[in-house]
Predicted model as a PDB file, atoms N, CA, C, CB and O in Angstrom, pLDDT in the B-factor column:
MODEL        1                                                                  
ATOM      1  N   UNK A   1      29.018  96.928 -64.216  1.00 90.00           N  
ATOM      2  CA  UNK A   1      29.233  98.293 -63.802  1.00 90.00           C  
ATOM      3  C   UNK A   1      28.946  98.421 -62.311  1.00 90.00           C  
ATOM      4  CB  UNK A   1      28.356  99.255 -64.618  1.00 90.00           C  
ATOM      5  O   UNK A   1      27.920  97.851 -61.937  1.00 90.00           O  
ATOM      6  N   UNK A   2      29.781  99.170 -61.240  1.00 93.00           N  
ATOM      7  CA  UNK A   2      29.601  99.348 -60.613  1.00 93.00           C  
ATOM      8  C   UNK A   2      28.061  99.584 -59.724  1.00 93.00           C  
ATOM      9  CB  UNK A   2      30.326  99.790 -60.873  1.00 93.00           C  
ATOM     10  O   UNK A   2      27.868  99.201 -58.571  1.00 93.00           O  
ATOM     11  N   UNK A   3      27.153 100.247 -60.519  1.00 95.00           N  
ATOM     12  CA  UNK A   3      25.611 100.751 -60.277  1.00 95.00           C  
ATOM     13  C   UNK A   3      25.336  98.993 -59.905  1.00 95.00           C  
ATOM     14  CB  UNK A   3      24.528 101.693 -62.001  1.00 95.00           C  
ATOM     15  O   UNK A   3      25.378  98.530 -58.765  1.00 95.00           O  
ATOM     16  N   UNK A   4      25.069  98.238 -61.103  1.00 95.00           N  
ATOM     17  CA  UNK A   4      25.156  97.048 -60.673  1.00 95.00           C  
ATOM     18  C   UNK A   4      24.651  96.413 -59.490  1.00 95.00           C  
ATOM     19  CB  UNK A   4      26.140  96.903 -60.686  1.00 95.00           C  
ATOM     20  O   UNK A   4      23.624  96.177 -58.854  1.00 95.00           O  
ATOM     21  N   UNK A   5      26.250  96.211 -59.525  1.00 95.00           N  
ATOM     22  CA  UNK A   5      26.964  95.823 -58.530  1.00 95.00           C  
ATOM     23  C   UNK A   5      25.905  96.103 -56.756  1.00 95.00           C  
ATOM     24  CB  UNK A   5      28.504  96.803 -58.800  1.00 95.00           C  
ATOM     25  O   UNK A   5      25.214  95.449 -55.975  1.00 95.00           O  
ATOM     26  N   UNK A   6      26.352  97.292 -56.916  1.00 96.00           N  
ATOM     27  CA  UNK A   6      25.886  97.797 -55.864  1.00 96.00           C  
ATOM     28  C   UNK A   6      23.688  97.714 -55.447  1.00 96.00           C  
ATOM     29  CB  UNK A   6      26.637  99.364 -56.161  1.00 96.00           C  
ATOM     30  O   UNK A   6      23.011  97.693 -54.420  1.00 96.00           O  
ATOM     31  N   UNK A   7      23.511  97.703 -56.362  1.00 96.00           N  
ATOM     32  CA  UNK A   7      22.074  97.138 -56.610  1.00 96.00           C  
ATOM     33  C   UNK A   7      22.061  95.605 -55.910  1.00 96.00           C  
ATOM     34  CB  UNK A   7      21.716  97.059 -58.408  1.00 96.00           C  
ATOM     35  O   UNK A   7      21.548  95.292 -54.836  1.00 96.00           O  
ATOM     36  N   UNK A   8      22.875  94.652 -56.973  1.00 96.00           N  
ATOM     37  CA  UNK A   8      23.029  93.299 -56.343  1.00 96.00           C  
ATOM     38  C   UNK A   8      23.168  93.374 -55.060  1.00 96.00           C  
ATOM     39  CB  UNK A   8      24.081  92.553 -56.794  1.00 96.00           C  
ATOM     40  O   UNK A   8      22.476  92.608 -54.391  1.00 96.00           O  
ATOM     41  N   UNK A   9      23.931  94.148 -54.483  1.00 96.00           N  
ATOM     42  CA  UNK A   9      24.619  94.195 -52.787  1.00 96.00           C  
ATOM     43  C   UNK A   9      23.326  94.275 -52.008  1.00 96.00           C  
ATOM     44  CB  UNK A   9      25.765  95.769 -52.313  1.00 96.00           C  
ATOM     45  O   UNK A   9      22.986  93.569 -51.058  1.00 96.00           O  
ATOM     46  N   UNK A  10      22.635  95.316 -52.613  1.00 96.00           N  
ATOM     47  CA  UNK A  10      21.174  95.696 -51.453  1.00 96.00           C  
ATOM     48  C   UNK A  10      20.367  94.628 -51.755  1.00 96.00           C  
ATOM     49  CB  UNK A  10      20.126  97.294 -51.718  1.00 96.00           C  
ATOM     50  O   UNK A  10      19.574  94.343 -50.857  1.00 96.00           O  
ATOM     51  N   UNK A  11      20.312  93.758 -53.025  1.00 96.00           N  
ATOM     52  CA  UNK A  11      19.315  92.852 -52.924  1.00 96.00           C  
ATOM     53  C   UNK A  11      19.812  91.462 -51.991  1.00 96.00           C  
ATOM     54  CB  UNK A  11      18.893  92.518 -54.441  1.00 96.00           C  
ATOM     55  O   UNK A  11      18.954  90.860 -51.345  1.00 96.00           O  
ATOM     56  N   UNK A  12      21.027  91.078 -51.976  1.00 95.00           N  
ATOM     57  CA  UNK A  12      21.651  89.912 -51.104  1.00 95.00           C  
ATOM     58  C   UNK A  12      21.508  90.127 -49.914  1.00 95.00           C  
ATOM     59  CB  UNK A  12      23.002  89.639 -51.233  1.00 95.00           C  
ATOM     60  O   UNK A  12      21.254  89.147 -49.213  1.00 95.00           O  
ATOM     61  N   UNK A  13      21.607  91.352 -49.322  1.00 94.00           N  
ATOM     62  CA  UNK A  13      21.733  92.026 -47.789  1.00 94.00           C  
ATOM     63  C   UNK A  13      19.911  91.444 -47.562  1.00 94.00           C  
ATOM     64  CB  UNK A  13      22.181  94.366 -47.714  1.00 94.00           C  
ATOM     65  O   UNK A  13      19.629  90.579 -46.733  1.00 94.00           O  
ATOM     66  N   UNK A  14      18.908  92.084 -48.419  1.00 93.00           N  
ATOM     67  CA  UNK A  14      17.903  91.711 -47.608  1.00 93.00           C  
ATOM     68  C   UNK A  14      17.139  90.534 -48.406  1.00 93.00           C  
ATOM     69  CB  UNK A  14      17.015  92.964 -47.241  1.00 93.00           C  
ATOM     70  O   UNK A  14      15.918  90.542 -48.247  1.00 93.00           O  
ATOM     71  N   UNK A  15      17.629  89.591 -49.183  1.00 92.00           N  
ATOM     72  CA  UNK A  15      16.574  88.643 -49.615  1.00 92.00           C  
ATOM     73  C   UNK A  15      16.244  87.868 -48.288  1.00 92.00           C  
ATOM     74  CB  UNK A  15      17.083  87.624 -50.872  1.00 92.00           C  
ATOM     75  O   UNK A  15      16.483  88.090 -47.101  1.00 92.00           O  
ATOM     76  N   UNK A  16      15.620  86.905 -48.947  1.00 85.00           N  
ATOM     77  CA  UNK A  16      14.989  85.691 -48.110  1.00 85.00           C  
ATOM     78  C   UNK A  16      15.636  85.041 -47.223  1.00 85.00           C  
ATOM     79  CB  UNK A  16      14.590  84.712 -48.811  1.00 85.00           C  
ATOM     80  O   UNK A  16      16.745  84.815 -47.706  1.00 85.00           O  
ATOM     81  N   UNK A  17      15.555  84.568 -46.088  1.00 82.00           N  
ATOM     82  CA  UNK A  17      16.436  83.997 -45.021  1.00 82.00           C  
ATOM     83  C   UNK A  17      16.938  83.021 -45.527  1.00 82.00           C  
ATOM     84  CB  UNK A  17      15.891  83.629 -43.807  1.00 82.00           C  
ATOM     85  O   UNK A  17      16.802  82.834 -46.736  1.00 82.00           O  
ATOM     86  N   UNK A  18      17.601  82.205 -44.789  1.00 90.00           N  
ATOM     87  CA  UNK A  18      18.499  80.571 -45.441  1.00 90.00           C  
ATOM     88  C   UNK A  18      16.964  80.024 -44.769  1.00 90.00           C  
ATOM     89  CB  UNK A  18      20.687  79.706 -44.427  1.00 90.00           C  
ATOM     90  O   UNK A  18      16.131  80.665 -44.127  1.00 90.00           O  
ATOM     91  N   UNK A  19      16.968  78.565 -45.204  1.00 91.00           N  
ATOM     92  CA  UNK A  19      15.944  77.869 -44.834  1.00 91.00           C  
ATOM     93  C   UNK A  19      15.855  77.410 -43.805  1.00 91.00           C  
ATOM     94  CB  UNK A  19      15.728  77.128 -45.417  1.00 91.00           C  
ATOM     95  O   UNK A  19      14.697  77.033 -43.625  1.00 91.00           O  
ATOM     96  N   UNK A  20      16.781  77.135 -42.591  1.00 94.00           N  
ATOM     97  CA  UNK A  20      16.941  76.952 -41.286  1.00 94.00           C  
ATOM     98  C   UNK A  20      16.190  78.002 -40.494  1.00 94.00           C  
ATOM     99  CB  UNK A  20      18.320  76.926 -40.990  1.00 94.00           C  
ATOM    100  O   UNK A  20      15.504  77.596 -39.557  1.00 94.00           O  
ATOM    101  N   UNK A  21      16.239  79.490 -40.789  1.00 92.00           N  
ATOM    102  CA  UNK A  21      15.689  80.462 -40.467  1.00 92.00           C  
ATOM    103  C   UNK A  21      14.280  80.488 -40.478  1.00 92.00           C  
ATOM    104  CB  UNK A  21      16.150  81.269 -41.069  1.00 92.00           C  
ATOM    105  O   UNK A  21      13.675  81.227 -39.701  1.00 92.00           O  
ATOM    106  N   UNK A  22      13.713  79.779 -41.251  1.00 93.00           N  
ATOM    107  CA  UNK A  22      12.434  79.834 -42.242  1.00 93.00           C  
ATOM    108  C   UNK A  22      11.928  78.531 -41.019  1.00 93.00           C  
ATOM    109  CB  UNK A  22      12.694  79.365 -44.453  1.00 93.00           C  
ATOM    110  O   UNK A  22      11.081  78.772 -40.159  1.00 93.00           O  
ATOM    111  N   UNK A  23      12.419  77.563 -41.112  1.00 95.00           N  
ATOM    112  CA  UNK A  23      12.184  76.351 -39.794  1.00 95.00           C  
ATOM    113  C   UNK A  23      11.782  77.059 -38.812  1.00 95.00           C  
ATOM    114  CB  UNK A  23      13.505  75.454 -39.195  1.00 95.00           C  
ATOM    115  O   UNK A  23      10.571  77.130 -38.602  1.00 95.00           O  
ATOM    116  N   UNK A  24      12.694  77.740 -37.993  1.00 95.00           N  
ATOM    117  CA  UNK A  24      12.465  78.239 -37.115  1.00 95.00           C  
ATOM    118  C   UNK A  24      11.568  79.183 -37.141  1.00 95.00           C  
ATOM    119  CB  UNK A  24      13.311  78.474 -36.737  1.00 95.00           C  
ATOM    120  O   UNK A  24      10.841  79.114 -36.151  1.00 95.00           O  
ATOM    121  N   UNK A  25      11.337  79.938 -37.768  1.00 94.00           N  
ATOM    122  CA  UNK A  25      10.273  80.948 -37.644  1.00 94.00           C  
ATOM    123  C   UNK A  25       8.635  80.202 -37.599  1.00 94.00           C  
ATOM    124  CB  UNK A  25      10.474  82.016 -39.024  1.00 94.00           C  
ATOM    125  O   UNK A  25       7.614  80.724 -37.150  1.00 94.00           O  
ATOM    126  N   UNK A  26       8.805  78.602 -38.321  1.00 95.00           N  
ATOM    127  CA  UNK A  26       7.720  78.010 -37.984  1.00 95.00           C  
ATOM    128  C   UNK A  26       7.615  76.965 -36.867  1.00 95.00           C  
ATOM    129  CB  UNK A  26       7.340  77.554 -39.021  1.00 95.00           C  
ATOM    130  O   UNK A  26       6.766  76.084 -36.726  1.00 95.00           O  
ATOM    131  N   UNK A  27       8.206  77.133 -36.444  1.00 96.00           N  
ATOM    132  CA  UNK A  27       8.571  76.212 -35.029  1.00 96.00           C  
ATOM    133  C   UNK A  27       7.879  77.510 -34.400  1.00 96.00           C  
ATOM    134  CB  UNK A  27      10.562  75.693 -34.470  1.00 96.00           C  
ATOM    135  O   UNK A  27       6.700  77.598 -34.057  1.00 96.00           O  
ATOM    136  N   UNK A  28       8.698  78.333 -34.334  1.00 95.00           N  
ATOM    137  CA  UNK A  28       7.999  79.121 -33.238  1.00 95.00           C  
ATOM    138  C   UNK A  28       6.899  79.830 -33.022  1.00 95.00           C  
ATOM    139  CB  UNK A  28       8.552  79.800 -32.948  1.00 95.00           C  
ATOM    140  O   UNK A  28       6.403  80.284 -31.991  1.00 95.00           O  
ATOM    141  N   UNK A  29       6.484  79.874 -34.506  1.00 95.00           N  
ATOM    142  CA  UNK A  29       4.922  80.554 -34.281  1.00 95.00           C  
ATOM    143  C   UNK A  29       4.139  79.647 -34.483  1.00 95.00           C  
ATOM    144  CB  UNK A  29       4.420  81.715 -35.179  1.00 95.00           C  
ATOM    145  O   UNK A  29       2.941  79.875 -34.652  1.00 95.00           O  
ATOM    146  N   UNK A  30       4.610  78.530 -34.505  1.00 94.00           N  
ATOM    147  CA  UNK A  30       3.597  77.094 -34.613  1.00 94.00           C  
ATOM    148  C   UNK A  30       2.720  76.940 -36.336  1.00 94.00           C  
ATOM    149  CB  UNK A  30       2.062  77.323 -33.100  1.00 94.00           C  
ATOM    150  O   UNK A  30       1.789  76.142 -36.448  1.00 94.00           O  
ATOM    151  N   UNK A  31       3.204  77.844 -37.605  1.00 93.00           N  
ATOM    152  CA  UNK A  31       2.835  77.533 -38.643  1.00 93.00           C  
ATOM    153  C   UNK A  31       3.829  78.201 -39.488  1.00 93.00           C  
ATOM    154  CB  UNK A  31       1.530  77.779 -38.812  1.00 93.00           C  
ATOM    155  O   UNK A  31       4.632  79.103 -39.246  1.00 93.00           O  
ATOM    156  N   UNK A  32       3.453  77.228 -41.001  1.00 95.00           N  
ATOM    157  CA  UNK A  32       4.225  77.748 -41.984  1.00 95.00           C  
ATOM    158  C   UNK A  32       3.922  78.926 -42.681  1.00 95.00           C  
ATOM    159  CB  UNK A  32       4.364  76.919 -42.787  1.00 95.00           C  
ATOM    160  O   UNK A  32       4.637  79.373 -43.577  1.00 95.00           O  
ATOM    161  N   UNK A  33       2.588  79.584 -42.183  1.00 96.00           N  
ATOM    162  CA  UNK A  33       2.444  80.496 -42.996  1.00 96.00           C  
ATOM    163  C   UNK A  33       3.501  82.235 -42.499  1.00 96.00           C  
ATOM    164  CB  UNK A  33       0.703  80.533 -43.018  1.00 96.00           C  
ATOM    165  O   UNK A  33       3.917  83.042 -43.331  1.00 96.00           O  
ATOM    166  N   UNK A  34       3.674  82.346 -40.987  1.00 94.00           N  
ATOM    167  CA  UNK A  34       4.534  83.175 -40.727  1.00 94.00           C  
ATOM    168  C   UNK A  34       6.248  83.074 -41.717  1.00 94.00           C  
ATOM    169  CB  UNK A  34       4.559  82.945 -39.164  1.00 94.00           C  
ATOM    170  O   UNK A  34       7.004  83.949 -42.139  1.00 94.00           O  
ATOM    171  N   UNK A  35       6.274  81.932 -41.750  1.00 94.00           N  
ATOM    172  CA  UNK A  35       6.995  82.008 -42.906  1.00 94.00           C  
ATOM    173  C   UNK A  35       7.410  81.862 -44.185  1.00 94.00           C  
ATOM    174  CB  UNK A  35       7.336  81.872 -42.792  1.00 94.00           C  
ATOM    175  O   UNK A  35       8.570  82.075 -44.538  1.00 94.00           O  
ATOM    176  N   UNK A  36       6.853  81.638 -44.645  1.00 95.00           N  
ATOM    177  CA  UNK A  36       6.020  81.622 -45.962  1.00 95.00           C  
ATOM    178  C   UNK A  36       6.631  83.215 -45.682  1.00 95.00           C  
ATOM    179  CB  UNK A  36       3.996  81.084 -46.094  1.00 95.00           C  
ATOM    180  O   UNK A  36       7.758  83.572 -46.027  1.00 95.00           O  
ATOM    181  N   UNK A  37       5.611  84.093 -44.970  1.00 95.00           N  
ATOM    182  CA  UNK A  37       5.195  85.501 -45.015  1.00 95.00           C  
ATOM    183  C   UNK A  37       6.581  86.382 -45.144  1.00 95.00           C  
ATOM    184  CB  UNK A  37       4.292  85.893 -43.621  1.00 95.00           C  
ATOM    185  O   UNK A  37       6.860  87.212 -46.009  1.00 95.00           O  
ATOM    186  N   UNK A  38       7.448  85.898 -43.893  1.00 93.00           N  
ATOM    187  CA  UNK A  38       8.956  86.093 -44.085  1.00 93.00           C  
ATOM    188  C   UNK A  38       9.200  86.035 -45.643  1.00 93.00           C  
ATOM    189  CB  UNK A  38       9.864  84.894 -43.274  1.00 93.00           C  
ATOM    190  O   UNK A  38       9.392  87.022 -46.352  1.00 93.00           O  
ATOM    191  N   UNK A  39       9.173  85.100 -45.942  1.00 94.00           N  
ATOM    192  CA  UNK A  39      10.297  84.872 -47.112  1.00 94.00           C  
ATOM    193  C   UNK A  39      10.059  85.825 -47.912  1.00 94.00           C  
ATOM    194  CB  UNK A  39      10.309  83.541 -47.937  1.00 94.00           C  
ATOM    195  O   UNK A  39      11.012  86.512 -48.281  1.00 94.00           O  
ATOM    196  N   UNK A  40       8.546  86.153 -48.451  1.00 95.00           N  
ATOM    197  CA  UNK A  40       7.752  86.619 -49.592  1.00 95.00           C  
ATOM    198  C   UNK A  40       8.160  87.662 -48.835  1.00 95.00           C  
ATOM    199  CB  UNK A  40       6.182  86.241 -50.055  1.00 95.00           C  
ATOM    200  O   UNK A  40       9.270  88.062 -49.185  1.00 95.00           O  
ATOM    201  N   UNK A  41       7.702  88.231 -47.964  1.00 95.00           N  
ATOM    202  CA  UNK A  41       8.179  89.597 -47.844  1.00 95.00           C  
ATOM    203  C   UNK A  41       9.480  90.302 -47.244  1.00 95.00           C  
ATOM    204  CB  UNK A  41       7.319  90.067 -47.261  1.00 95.00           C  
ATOM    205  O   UNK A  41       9.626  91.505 -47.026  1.00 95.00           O  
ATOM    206  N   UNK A  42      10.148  89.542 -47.087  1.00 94.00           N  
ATOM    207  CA  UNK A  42      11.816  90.161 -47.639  1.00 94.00           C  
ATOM    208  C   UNK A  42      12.248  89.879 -48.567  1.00 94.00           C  
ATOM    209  CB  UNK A  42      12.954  89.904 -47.022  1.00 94.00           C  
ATOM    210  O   UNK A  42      13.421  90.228 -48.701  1.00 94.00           O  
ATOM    211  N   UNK A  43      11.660  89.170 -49.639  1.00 95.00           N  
ATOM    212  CA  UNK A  43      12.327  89.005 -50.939  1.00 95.00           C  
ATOM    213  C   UNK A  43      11.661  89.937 -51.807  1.00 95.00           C  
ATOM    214  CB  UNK A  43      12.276  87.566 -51.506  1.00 95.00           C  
ATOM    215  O   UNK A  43      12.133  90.331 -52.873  1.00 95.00           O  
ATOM    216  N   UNK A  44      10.778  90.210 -51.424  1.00 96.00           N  
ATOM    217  CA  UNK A  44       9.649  91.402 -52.536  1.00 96.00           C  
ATOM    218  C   UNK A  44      10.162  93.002 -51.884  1.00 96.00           C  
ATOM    219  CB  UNK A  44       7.240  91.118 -52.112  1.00 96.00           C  
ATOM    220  O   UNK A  44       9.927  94.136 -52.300  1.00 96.00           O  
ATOM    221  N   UNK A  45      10.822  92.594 -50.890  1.00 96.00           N  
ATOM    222  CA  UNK A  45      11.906  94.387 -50.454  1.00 96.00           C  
ATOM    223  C   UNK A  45      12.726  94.526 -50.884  1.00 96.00           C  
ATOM    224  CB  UNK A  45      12.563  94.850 -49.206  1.00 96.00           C  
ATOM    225  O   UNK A  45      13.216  95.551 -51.359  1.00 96.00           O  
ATOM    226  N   UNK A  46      13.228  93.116 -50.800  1.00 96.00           N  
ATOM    227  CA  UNK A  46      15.127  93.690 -51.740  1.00 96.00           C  
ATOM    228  C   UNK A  46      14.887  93.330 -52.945  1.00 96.00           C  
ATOM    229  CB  UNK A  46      16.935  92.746 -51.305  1.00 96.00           C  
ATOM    230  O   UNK A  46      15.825  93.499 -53.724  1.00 96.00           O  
ATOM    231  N   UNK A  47      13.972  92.903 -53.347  1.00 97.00           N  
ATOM    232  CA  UNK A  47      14.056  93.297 -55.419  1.00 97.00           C  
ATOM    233  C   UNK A  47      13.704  94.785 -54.977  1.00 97.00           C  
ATOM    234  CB  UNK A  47      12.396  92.313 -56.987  1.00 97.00           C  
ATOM    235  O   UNK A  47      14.638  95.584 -55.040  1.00 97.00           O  
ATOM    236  N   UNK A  48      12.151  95.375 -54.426  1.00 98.00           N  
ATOM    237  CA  UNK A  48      12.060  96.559 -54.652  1.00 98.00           C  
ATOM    238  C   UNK A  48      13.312  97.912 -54.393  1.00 98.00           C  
ATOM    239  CB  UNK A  48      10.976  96.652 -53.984  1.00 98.00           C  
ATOM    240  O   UNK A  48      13.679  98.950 -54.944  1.00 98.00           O  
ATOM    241  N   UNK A  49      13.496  97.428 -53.686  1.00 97.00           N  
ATOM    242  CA  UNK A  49      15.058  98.551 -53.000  1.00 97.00           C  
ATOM    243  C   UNK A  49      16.033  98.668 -53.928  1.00 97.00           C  
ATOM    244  CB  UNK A  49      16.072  97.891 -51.578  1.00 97.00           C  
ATOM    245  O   UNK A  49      16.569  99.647 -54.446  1.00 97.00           O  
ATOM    246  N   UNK A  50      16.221  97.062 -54.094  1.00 97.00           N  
ATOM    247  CA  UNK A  50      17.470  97.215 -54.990  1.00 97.00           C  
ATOM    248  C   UNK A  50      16.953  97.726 -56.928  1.00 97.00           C  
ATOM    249  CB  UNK A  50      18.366  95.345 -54.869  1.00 97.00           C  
ATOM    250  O   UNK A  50      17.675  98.239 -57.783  1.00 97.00           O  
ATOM    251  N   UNK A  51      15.748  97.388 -57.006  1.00 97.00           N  
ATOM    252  CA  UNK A  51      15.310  97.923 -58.259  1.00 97.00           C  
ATOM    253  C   UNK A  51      15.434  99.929 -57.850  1.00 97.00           C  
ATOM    254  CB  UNK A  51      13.404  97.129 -58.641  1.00 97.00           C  
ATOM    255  O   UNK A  51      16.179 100.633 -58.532  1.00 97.00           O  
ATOM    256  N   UNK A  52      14.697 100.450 -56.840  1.00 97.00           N  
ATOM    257  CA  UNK A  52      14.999 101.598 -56.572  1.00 97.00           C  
ATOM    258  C   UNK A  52      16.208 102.203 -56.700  1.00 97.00           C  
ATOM    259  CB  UNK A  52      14.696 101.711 -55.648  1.00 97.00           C  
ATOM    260  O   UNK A  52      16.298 103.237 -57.361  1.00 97.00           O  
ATOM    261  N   UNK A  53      17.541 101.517 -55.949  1.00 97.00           N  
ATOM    262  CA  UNK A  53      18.520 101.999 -55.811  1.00 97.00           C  
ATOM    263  C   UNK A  53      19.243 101.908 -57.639  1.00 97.00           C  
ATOM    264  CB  UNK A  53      19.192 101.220 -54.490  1.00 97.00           C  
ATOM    265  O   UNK A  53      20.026 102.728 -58.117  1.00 97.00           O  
ATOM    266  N   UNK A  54      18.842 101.033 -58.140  1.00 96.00           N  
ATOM    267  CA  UNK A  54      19.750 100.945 -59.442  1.00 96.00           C  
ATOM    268  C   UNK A  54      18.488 102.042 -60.586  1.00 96.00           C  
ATOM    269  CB  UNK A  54      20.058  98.740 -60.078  1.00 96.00           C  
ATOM    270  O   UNK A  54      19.076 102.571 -61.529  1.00 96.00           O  
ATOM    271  N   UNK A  55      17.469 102.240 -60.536  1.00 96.00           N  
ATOM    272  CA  UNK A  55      16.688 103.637 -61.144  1.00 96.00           C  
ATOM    273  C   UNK A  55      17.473 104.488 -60.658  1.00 96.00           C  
ATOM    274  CB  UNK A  55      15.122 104.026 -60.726  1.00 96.00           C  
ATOM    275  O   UNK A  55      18.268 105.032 -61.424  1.00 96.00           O  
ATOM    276  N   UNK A  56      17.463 104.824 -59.294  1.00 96.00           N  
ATOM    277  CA  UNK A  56      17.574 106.221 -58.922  1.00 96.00           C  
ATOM    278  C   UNK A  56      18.650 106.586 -59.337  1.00 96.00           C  
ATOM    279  CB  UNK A  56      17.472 106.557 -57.634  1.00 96.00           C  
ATOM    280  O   UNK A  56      18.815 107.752 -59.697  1.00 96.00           O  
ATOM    281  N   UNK A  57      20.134 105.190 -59.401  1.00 95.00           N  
ATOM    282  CA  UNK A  57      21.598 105.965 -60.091  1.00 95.00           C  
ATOM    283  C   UNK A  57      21.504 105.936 -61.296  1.00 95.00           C  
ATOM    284  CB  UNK A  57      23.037 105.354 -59.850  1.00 95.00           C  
ATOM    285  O   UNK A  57      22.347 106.663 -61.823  1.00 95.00           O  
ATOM    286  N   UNK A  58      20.690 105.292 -62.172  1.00 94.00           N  
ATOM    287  CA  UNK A  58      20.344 105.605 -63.554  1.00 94.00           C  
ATOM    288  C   UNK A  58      20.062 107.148 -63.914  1.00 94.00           C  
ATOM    289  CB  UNK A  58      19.124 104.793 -63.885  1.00 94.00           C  
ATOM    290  O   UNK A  58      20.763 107.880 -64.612  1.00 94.00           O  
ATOM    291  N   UNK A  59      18.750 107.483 -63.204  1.00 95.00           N  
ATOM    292  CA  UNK A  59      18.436 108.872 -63.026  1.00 95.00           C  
ATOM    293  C   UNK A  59      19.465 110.092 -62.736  1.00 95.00           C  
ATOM    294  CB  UNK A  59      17.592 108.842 -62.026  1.00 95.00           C  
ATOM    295  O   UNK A  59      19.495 111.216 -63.236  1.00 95.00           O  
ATOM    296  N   UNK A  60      20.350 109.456 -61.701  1.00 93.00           N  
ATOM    297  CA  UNK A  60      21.439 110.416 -61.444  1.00 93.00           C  
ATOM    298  C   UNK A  60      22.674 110.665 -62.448  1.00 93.00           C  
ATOM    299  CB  UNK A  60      21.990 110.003 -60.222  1.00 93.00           C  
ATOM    300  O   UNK A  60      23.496 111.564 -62.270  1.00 93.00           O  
ATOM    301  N   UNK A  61      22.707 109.607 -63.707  1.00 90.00           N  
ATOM    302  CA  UNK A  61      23.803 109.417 -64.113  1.00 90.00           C  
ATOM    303  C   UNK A  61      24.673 108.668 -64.009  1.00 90.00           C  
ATOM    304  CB  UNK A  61      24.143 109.987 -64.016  1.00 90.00           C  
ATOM    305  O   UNK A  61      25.695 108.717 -64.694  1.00 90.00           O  
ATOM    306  N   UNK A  62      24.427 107.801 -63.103  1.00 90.00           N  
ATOM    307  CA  UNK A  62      25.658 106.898 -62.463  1.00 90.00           C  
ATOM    308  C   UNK A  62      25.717 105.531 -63.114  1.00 90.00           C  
ATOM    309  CB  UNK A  62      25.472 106.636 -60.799  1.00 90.00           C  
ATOM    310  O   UNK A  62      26.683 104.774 -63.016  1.00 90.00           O  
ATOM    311  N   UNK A  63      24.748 105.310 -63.701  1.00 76.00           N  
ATOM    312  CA  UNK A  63      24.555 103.955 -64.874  1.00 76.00           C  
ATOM    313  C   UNK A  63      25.025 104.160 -66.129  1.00 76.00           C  
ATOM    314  CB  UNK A  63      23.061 103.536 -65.209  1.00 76.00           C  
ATOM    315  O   UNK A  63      25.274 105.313 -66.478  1.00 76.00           O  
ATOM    316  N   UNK A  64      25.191 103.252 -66.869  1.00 65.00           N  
ATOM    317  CA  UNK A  64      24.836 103.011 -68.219  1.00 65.00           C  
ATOM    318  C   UNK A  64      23.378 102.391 -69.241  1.00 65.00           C  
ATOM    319  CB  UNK A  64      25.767 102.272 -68.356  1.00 65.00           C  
ATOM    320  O   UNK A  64      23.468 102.322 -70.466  1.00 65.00           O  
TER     321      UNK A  64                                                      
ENDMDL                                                                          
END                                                                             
């Protein structure tokens, strides 16, 4: 269903970087834990968002 759909969309837009990204972010701050930190916390936004966005069209009607 569309609701879905569109849930999936907000969670792909902000998950976790590609792992090249993740390199670099420890290259440059000189440890793995800045990214580590990245990952975990853009992946724990776009479940939350996209869990938000697919409640809230539930709530509205727009789900099944």
């Amino acid at each position: 269903n569309p609701l879905k759909a569109f849930a999936l969309m907000v969670f792909v837009m902000l998950y976790s970087p590609c792992f090249v990204t993740l390199v670099v972010i420890a290259r440059e701050s000189g440890s793995w834990r800045w990214a580590l930190f990245a990952m975990a916390y853009s992946t724990t936004l776009a479940y939350a968002l996209a869990v938000a966005v697919y409640q809230g069209g539930r709530f509205l009607g727009l789900g099944a």
